[in-house]
C-alpha positions as CSV (number, residue, x, y, z in Angstrom):
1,X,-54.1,-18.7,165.0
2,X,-50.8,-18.6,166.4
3,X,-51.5,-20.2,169.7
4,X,-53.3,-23.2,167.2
5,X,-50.2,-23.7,165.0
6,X,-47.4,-22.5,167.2
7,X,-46.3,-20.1,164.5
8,X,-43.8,-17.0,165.3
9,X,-43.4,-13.9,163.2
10,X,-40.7,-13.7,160.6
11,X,-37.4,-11.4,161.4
12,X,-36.3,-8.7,159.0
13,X,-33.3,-11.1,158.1
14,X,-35.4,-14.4,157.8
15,X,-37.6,-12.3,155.2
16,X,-34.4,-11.1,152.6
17,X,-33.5,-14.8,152.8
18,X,-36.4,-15.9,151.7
19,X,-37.3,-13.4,149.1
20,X,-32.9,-13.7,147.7
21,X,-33.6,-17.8,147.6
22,X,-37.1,-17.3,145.8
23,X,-35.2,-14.8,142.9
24,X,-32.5,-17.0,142.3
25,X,-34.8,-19.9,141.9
26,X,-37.1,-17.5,139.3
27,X,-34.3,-16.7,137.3
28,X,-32.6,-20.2,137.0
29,X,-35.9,-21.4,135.7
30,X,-36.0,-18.6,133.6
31,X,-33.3,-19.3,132.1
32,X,-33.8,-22.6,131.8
33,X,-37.1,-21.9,129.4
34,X,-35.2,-19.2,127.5
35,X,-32.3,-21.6,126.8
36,X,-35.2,-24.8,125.8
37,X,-37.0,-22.1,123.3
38,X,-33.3,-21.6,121.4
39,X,-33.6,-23.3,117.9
40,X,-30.0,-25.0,118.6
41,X,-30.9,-26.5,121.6
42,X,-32.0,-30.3,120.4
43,X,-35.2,-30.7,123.4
């Protein structure tokens, strides 16, 4: 399969990126929901 795509394993480094981007995403759309399900917020 990597021959077919031309993929390359992902570094140590490349992986914490990855994972640090994907929690700050998670927890700005958590907060996000929480702060749509206060009763003050008009939406």
């Amino acid at each position: 399969m990597h021959i077919i795509f031309g993929g390359a394993p992902i570094s140590l480094q490349m992986w914490i990126f990855i994972i640090a981007v994907s929690l700050i995403v998670f927890i700005i759309i958590e907060l996000e929901k929480w702060i749509r399900k206060l009763p003050l917020h008009p939406f």
